[in-house]
N, CA, C and O atoms as CSV, one atom per row, in Angstrom:
chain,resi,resn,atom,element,x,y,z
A,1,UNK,N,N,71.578,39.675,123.367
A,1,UNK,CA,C,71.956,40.726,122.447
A,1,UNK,C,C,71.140,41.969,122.738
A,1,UNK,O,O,69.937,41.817,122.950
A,2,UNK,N,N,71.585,42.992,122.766
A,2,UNK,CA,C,70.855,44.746,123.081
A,2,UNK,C,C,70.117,44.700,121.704
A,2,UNK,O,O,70.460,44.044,120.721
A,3,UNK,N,N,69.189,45.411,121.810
A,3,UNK,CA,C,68.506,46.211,120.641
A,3,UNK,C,C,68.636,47.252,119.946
A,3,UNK,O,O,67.815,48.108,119.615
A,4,UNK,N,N,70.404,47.056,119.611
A,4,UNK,CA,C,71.289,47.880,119.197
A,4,UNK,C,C,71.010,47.288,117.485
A,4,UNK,O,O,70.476,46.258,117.074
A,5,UNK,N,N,71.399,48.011,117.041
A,5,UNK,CA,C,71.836,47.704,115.281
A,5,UNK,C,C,73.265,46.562,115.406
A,5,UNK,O,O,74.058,46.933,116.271
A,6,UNK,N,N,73.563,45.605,114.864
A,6,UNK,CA,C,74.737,45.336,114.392
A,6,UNK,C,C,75.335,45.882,114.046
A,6,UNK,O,O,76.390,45.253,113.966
A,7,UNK,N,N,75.495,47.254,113.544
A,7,UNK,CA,C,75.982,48.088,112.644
A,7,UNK,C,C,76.021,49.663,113.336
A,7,UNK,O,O,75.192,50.527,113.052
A,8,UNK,N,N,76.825,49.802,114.022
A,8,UNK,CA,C,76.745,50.865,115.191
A,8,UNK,C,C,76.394,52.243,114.396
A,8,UNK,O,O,75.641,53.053,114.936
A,9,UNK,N,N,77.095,52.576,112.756
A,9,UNK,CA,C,76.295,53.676,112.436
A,9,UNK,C,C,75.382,53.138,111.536
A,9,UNK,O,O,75.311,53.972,110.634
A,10,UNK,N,N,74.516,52.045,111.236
A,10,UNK,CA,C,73.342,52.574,110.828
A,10,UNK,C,C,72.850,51.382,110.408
A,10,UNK,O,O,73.587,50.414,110.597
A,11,UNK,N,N,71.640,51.164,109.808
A,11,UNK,CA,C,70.894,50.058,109.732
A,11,UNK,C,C,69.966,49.718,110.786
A,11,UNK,O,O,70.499,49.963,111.869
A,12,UNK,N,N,68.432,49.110,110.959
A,12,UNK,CA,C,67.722,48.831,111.270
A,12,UNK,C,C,68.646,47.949,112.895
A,12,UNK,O,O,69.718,47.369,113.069
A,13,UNK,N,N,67.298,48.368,113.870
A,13,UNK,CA,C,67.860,47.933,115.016
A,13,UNK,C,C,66.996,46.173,115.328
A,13,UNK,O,O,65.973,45.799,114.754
A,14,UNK,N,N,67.537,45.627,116.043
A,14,UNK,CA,C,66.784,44.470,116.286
A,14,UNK,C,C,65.373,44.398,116.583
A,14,UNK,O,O,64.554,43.505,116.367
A,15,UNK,N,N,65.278,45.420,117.072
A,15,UNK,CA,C,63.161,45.622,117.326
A,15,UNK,C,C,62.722,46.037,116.113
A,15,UNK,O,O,61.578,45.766,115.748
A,16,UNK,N,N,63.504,46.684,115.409
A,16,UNK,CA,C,62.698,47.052,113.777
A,16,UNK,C,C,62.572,45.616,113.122
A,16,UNK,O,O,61.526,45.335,112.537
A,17,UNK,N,N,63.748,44.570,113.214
A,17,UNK,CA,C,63.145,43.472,112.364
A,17,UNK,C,C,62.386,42.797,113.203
A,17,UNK,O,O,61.292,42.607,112.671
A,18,UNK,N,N,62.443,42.347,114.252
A,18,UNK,CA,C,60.846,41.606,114.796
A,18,UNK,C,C,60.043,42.103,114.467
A,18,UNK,O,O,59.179,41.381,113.969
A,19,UNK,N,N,59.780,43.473,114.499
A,19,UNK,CA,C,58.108,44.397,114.241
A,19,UNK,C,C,57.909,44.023,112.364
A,19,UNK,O,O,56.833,44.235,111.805
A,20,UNK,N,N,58.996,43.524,111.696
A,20,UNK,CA,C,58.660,43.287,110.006
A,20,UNK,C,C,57.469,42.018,110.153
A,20,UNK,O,O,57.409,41.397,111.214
A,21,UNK,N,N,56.816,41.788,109.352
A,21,UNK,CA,C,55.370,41.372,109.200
A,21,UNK,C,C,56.242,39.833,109.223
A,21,UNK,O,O,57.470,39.785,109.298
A,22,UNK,N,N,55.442,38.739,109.150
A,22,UNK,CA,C,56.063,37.789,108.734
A,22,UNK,C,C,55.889,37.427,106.905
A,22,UNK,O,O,56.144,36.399,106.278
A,23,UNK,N,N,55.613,38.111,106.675
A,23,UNK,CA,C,55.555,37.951,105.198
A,23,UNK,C,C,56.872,38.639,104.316
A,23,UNK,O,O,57.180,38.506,103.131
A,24,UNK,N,N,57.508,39.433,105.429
A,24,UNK,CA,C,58.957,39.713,104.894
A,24,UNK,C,C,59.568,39.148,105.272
A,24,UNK,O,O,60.472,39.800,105.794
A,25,UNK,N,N,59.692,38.096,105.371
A,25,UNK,CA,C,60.783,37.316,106.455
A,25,UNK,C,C,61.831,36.407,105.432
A,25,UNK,O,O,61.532,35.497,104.659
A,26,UNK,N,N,63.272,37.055,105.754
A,26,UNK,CA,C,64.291,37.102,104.772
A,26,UNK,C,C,64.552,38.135,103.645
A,26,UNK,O,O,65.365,37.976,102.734
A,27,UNK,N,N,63.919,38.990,103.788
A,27,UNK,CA,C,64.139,40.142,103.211
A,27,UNK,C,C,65.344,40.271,103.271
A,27,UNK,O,O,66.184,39.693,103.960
A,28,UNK,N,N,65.489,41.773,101.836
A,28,UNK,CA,C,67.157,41.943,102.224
A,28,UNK,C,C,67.491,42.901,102.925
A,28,UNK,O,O,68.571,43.415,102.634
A,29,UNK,N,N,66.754,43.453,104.017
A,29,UNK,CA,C,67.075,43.868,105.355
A,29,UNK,C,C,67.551,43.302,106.171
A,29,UNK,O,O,68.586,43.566,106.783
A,30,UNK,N,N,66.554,42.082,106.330
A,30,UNK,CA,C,66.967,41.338,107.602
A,30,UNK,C,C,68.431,40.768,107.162
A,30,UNK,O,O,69.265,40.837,108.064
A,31,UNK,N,N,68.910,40.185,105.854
A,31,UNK,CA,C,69.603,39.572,105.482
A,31,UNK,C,C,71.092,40.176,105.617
A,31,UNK,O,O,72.223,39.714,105.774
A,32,UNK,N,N,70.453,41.564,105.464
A,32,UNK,CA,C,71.835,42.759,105.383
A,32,UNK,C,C,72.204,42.862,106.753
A,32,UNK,O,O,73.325,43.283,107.039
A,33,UNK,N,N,71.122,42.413,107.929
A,33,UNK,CA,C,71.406,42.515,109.331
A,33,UNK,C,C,72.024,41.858,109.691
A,33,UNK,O,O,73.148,42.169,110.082
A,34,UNK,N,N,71.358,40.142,109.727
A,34,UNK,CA,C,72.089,39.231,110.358
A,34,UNK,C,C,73.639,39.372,108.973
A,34,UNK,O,O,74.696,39.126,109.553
A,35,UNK,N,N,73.791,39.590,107.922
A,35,UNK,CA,C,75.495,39.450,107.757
A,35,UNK,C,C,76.338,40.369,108.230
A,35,UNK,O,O,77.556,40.274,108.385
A,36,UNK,N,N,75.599,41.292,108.458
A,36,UNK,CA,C,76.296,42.428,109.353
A,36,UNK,C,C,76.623,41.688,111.225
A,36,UNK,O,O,77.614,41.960,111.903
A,37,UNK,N,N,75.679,40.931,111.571
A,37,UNK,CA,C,75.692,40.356,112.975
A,37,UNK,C,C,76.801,39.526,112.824
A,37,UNK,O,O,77.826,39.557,113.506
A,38,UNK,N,N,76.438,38.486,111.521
A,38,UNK,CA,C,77.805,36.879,111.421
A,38,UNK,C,C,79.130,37.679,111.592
A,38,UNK,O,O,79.969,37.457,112.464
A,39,UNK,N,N,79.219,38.980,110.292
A,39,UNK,CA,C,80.728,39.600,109.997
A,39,UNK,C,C,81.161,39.597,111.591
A,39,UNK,O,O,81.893,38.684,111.972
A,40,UNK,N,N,80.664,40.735,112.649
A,40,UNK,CA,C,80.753,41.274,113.245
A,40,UNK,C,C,81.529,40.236,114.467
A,40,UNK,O,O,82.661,40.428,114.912
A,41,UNK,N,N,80.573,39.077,114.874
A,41,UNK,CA,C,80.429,38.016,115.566
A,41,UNK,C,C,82.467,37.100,114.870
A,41,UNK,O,O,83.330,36.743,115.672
A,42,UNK,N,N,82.577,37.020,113.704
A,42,UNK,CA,C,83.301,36.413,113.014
A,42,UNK,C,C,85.048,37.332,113.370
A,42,UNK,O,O,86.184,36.909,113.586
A,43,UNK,N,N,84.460,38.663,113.275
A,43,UNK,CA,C,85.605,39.198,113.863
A,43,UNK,C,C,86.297,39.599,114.836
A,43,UNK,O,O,87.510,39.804,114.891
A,44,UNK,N,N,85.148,39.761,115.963
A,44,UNK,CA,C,85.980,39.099,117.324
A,44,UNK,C,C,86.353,37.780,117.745
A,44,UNK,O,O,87.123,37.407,118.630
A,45,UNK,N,N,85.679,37.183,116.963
A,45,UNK,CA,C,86.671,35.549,116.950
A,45,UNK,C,C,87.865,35.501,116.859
A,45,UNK,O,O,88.585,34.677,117.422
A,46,UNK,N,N,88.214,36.392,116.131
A,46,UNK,CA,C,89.491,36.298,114.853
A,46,UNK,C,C,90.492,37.084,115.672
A,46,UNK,O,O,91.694,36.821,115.630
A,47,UNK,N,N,89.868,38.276,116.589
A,47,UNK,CA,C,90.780,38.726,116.826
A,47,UNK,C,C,91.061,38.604,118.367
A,47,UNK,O,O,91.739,39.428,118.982
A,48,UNK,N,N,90.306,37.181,119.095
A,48,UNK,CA,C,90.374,36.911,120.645
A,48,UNK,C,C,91.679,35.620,119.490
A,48,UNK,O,O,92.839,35.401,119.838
A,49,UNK,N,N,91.262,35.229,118.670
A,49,UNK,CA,C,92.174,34.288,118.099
A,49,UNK,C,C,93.790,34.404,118.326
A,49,UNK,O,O,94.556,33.485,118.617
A,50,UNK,N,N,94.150,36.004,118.081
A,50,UNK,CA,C,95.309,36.544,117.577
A,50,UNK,C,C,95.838,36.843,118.826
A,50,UNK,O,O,97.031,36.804,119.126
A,51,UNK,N,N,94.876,37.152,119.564
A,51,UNK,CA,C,95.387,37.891,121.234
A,51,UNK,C,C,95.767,36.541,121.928
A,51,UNK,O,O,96.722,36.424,122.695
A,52,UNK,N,N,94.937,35.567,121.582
A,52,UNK,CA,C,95.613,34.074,121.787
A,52,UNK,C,C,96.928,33.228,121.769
A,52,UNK,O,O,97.610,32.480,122.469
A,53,UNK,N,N,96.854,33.876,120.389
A,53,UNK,CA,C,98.196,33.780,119.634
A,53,UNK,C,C,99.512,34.136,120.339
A,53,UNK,O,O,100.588,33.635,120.666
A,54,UNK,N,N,98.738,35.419,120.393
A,54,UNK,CA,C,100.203,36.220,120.921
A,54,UNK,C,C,100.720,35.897,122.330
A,54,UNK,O,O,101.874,36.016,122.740
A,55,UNK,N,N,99.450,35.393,123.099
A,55,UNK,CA,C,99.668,35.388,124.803
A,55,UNK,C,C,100.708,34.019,124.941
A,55,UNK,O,O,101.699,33.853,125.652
A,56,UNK,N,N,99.945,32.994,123.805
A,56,UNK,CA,C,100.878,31.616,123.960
A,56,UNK,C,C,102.012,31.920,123.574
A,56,UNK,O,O,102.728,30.977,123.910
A,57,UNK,N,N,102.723,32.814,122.973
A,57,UNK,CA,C,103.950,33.139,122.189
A,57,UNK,C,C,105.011,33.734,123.160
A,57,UNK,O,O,106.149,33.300,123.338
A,58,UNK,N,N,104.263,35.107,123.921
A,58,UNK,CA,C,104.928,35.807,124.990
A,58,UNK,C,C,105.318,35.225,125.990
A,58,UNK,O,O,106.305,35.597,126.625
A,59,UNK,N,N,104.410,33.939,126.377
A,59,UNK,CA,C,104.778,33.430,128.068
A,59,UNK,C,C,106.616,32.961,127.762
A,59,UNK,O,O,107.313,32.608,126.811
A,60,UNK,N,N,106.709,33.127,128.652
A,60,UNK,CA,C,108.346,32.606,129.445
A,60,UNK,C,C,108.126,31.482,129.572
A,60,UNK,O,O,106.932,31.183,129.607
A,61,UNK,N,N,109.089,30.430,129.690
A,61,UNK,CA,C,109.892,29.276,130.612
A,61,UNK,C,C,109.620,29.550,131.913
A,61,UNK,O,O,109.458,30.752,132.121
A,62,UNK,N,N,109.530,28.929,132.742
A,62,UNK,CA,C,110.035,28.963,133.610
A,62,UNK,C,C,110.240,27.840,134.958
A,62,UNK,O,O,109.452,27.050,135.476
A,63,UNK,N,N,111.381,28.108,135.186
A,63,UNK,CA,C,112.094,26.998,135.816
A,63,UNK,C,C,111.262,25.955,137.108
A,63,UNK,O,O,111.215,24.726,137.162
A,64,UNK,N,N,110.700,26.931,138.009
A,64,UNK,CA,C,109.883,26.275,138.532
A,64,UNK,C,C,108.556,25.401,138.451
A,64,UNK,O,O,107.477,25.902,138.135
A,65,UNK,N,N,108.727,23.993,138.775
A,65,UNK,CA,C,107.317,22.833,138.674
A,65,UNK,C,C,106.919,23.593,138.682
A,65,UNK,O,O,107.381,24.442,137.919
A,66,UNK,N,N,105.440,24.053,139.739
A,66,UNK,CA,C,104.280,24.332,140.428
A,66,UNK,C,C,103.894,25.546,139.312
A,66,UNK,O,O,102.761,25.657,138.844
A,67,UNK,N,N,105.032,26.446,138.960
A,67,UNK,CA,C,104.651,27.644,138.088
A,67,UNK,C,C,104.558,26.673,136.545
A,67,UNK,O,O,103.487,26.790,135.950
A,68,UNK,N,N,105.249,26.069,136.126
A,68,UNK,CA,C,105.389,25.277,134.612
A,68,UNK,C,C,103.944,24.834,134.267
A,68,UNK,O,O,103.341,24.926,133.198
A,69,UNK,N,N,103.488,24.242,135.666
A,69,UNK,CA,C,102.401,23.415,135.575
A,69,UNK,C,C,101.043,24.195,135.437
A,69,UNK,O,O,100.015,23.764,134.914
A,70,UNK,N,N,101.172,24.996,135.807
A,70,UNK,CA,C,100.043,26.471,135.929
A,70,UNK,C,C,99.936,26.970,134.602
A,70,UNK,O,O,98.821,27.267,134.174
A,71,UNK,N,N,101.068,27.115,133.813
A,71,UNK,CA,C,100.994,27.907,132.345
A,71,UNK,C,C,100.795,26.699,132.006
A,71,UNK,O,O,99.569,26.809,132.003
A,72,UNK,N,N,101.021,25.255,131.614
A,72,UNK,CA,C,100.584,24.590,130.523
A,72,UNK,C,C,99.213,24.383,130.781
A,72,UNK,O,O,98.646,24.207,129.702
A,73,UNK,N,N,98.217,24.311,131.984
A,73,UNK,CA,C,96.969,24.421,131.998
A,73,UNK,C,C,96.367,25.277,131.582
A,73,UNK,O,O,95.251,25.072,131.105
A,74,UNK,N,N,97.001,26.692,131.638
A,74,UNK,CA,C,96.486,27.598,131.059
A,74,UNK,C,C,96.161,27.822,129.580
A,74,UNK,O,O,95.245,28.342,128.943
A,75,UNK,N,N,97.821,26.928,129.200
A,75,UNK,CA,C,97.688,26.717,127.757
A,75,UNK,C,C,96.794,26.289,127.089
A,75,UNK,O,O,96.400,26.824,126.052
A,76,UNK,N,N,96.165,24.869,127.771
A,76,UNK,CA,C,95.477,23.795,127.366
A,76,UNK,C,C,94.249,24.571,127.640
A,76,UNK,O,O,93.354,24.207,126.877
A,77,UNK,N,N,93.826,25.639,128.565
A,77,UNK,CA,C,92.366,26.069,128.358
A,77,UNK,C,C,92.194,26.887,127.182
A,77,UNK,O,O,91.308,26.868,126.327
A,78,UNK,N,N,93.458,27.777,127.342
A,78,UNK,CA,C,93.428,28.715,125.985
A,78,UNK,C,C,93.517,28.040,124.559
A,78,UNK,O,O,93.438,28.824,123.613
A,79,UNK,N,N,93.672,26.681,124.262
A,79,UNK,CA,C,93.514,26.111,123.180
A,79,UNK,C,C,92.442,25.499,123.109
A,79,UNK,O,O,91.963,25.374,121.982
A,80,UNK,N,N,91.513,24.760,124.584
A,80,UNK,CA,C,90.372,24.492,124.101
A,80,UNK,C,C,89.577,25.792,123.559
A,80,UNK,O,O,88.941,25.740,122.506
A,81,UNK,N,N,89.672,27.201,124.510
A,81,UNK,CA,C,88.962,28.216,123.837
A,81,UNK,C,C,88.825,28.368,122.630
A,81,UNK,O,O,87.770,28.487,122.007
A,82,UNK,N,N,90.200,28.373,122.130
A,82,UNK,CA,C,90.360,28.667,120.237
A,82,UNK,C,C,90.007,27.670,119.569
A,82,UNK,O,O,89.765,27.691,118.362
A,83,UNK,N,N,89.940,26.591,120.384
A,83,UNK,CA,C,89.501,25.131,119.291
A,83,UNK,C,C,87.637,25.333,119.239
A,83,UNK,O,O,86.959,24.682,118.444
A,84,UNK,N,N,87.065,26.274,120.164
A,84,UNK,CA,C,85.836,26.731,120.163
A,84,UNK,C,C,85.346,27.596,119.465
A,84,UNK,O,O,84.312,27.567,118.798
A,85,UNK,N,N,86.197,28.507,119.630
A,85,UNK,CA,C,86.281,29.522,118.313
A,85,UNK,C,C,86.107,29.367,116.978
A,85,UNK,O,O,85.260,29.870,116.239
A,86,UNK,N,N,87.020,28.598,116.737
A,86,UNK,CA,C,87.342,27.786,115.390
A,86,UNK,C,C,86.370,27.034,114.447
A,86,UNK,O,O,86.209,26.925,113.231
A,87,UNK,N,N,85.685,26.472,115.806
A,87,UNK,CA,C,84.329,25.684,115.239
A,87,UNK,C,C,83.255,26.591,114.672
A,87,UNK,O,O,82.528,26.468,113.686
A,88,UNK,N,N,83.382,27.620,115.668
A,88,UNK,CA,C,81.789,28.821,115.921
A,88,UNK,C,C,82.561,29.494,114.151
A,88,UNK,O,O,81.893,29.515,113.117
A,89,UNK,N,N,83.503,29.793,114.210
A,89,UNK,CA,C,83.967,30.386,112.925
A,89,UNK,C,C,83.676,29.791,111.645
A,89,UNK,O,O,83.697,30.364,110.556
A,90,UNK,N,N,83.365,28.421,111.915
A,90,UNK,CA,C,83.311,27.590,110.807
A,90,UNK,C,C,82.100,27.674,110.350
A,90,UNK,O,O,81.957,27.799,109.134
A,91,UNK,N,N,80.838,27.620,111.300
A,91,UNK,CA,C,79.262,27.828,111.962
A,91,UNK,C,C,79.133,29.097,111.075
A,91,UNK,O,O,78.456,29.134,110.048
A,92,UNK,N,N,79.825,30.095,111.559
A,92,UNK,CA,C,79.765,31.726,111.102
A,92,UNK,C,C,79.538,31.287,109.654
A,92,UNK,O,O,78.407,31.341,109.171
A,93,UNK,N,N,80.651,30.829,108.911
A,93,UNK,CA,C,81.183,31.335,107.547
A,93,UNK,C,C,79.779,30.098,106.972
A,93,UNK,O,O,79.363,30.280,105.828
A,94,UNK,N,N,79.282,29.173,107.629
A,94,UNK,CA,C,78.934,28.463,106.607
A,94,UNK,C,C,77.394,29.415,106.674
A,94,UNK,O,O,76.777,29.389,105.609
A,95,UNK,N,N,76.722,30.251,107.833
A,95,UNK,CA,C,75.880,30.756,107.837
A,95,UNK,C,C,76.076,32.087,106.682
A,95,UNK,O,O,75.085,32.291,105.981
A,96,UNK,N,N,77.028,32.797,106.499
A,96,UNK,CA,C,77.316,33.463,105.511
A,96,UNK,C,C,77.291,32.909,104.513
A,96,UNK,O,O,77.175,33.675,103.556
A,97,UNK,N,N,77.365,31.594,104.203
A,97,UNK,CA,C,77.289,31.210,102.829
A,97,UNK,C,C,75.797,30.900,102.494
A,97,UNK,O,O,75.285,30.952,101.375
A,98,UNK,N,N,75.078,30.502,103.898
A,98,UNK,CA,C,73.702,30.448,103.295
A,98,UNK,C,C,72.597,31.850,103.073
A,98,UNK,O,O,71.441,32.003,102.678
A,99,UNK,N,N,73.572,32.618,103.515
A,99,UNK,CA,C,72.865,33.891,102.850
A,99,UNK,C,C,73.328,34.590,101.901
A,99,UNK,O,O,73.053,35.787,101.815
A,100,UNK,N,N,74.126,33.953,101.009
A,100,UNK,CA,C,74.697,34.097,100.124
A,100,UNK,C,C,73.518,33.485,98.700
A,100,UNK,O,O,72.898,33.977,97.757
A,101,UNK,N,N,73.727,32.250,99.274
A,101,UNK,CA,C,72.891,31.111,98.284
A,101,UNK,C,C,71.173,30.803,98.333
A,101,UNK,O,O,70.528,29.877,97.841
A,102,UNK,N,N,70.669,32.186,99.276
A,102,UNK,CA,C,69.499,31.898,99.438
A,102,UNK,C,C,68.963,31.176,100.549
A,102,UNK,O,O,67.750,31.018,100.689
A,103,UNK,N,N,69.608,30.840,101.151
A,103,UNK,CA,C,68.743,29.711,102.405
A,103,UNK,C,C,68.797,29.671,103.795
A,103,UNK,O,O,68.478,28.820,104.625
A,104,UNK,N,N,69.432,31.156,103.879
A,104,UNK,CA,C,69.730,31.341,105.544
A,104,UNK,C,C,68.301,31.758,106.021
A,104,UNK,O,O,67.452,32.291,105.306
A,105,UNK,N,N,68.169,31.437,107.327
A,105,UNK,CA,C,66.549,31.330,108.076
A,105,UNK,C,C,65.989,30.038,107.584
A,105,UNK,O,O,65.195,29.637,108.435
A,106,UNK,N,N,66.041,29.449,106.862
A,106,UNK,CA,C,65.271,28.101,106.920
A,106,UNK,C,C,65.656,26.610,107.120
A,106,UNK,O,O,66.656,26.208,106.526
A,107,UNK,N,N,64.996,25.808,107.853
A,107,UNK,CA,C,65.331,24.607,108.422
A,107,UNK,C,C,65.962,23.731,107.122
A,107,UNK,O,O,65.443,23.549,106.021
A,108,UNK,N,N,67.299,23.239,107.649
A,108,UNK,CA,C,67.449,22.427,106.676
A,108,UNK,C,C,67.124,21.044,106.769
A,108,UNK,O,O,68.017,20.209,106.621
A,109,UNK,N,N,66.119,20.755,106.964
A,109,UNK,CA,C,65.671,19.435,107.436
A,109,UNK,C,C,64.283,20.007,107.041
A,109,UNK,O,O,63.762,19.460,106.069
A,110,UNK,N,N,63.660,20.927,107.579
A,110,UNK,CA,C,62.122,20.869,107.167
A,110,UNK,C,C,61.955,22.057,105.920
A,110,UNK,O,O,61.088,21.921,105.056
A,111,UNK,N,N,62.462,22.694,105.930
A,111,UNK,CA,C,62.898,23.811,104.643
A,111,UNK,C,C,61.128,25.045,104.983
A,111,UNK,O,O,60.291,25.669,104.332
A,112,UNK,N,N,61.506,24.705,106.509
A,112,UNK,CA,C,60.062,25.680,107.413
A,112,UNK,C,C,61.452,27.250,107.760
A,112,UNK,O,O,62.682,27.218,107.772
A,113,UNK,N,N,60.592,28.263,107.959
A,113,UNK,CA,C,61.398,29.429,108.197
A,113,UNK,C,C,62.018,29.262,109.943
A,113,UNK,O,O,61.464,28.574,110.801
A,114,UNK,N,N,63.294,30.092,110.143
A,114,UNK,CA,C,63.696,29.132,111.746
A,114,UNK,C,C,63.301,30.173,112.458
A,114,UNK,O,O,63.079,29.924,113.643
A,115,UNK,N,N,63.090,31.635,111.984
A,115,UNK,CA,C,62.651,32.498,113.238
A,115,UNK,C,C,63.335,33.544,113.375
A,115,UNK,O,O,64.557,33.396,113.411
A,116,UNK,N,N,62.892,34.619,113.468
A,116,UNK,CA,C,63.672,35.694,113.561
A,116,UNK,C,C,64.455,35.643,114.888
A,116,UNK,O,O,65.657,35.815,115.088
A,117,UNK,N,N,63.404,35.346,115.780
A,117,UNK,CA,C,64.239,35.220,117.465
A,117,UNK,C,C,65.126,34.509,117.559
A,117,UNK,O,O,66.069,34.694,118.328
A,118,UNK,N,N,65.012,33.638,116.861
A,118,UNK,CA,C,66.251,32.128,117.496
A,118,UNK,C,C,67.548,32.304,116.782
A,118,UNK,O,O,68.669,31.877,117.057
A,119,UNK,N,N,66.858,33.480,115.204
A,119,UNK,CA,C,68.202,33.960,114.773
A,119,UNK,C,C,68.707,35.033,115.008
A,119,UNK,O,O,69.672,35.431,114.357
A,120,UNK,N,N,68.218,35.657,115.887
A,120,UNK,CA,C,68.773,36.864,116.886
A,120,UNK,C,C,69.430,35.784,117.944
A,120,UNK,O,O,70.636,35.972,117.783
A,121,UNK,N,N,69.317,34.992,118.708
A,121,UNK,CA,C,69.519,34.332,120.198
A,121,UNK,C,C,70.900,33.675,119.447
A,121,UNK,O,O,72.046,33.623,119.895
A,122,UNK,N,N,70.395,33.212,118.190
A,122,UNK,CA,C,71.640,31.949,117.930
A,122,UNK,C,C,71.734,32.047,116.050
A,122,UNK,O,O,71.146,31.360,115.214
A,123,UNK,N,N,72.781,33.259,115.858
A,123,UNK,CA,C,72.443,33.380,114.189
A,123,UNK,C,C,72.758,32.287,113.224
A,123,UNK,O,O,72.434,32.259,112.036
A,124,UNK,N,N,73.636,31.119,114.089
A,124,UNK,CA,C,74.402,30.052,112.759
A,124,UNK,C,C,72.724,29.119,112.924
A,124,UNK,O,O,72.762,28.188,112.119
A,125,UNK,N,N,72.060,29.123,113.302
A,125,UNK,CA,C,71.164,28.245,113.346
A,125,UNK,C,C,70.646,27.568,112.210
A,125,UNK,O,O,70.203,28.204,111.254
A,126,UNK,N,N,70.670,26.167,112.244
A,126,UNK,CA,C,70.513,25.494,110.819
A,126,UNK,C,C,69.153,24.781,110.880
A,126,UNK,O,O,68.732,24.148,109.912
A,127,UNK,N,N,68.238,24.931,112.431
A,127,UNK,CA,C,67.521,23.946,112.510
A,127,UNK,C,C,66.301,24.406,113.267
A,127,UNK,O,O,66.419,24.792,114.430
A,128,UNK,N,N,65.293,24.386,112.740
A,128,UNK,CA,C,63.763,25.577,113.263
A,128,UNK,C,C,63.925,24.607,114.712
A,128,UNK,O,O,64.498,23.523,114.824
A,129,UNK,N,N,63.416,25.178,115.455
A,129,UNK,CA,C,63.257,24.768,117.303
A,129,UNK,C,C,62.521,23.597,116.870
A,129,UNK,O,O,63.223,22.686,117.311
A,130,UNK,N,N,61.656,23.124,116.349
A,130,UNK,CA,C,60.811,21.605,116.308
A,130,UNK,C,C,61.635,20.530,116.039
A,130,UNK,O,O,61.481,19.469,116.643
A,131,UNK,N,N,62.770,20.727,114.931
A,131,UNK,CA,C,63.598,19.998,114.219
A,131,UNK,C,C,65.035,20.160,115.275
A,131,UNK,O,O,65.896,19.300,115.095
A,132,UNK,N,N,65.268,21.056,116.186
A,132,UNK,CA,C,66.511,21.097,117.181
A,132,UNK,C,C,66.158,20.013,118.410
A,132,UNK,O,O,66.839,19.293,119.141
A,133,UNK,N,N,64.571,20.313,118.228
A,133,UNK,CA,C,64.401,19.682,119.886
A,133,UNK,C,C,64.444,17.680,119.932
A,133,UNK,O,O,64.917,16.797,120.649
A,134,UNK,N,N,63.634,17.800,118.692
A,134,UNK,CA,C,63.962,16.354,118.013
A,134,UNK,C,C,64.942,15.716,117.407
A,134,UNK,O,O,64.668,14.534,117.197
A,135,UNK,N,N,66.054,16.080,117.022
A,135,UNK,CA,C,67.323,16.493,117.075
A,135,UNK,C,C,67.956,15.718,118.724
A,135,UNK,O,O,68.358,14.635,119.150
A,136,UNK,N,N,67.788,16.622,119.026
A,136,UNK,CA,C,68.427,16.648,120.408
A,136,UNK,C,C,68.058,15.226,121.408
A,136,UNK,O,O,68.905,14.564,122.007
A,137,UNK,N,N,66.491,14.958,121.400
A,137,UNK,CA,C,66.227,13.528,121.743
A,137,UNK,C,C,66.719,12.343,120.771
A,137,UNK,O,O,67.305,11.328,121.147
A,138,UNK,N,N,66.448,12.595,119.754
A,138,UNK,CA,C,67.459,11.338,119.233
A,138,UNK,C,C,68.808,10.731,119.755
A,138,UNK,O,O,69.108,9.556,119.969
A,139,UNK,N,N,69.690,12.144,119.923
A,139,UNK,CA,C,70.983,12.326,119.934
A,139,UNK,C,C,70.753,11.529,121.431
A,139,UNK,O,O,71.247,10.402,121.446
A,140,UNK,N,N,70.067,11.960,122.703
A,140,UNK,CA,C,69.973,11.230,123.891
A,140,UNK,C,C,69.542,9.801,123.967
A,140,UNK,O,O,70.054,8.965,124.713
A,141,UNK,N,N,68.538,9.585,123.116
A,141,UNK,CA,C,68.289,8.125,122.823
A,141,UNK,C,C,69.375,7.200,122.447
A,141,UNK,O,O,69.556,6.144,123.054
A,142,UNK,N,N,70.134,7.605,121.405
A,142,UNK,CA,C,71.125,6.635,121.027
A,142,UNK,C,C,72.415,6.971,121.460
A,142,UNK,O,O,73.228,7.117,120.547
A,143,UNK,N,N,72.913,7.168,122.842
A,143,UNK,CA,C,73.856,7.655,123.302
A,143,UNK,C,C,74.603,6.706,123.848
A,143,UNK,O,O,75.664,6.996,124.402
């Protein structure tokens, strides 16, 4: 992500909230940022969604194997895309809801703050890096 604002006319840029102390952390700056980042993030989803939409709608028939076979792969990538989308959208809205209800930035497992960086790198983040990484070996252990 640039060290642009989410918010092209105005609001604090991404180096202004790292430089906030950690004793503001979740302020309703930062808070006004990252929902400005989710919105933002949420609506090019929505609208690679629609361009999706439309591309599967426009294609032709067409008579020839070798070409038939080419668009339904295409199809099938362009639906795993949106079935990716879909998820990250889901990620989005539930991260909007936790800054709604108070609890966006903090681990929901250790209820420790997750980081300004990791919620710049990765804003749906539900899980401070200690609790992702352990997380993640479990998930390999019992595989």
């Amino acid at each position: 992500m640039s060290n642009e604002s989410p918010s092209a006319t105005s609001g604090p840029t991404a180096e202004e909230i790292l430089a906030m102390p950690d004793s503001d952390y979740m302020n309703n700056v930062q808070l006004e940022f990252f929902r400005t980042m989710l919105a933002q993030m949420r609506d090019e989803l929505l609208e690679n969604g629609q361009s999706t939409i439309a591309h599967l709608q426009e294609t032709a028939a067409t008579p020839d194997e070798a070409d038939r076979a080419t668009q339904e792969e295409e199809h099938v990538l362009e639906q795993r895309i949106r079935d990716r989308e879909r998820k990250q959208i889901h990620k989005i809205d539930g991260a909007l809801d936790r800054i709604a209800n108070g609890t966006y930035g903090y681990c929901e497992v250790s209820g420790e703050p997750i980081g300004l960086r990791r919620l710049m790198a990765r804003p749906t983040a539900t899980l401070s890096i200690e609790e992702q990484e352990r997380h993640e070996r479990e998930e390999r252990m019992f595989r």
